[in-house]
C-alpha positions in Angstrom: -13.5 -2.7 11.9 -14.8 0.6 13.6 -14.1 3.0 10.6 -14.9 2.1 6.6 -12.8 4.5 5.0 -13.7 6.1 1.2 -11.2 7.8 0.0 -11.9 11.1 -2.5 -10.1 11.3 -6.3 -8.0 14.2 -4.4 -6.9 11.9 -1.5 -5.8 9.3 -3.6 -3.7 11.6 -6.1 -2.3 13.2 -2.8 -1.2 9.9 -1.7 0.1 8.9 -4.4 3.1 11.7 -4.6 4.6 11.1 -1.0 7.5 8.9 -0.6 7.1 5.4 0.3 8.0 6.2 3.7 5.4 8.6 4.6 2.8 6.8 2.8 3.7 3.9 5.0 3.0 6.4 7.9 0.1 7.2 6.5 -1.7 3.8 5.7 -0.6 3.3 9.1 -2.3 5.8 10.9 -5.2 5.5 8.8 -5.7 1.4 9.2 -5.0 1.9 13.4 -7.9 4.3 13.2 -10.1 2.6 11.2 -9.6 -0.6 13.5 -9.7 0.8 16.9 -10.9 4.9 16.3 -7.8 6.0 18.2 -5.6 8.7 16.7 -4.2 12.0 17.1 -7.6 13.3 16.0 -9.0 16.6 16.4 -12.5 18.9 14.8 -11.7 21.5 12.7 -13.2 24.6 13.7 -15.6 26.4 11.2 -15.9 23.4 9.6 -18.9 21.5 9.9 -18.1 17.2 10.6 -14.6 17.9 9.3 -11.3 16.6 11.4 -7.7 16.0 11.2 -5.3 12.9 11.7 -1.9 14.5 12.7 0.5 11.7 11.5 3.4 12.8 12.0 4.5 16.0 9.3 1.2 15.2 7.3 -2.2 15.9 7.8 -5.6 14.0 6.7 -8.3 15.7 6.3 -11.6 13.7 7.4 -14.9 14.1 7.2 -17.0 11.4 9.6 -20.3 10.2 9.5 -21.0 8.4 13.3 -24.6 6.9 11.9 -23.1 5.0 9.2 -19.5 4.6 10.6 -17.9 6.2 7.3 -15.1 8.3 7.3 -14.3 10.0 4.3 -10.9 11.1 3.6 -10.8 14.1 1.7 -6.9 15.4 1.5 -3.6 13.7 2.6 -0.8 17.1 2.9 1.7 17.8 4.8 0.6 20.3 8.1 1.8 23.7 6.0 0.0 23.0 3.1 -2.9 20.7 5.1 -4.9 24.1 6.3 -5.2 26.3 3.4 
């Protein structure tokens, strides 16, 4: 494993309310980059260590620490709501 993934209180609660179909995406995208570190990723500008898997109508919000290989997941929305 590339990534060890800790997920917030928030992330988890926003998990929890999609559809078994998008969480499926999600746990997807999430394991693929955890095993290899590819994924539609991308820094968030103004924020400092903070990035975005795109997956596809949802966002996760990361925050990534390269010394210790731990990405944090902070949120789980979908891309209107993932920004604000």
């Amino acid at each position: 494993m590339i990534w060890h993934l800790v997920w917030s209180a928030r992330a988890l609660k926003d998990i929890d309310r999609l559809t078994p179909k998008n969480q499926d995406l999600v746990m997807a995208a999430l394991g693929r980059f955890a095993e290899t570190g590819y994924g539609d990723l991308q820094r968030l500008h103004g924020v400092e260590r903070e990035y975005r898997l795109r997956t596809g109508d949802y966002r996760v919000r990361l925050t990534l620490d390269f010394s210790g290989r731990n990405a944090d997941v902070l949120r789980v929305a979908h891309r209107r709501e993932a920004y604000r």
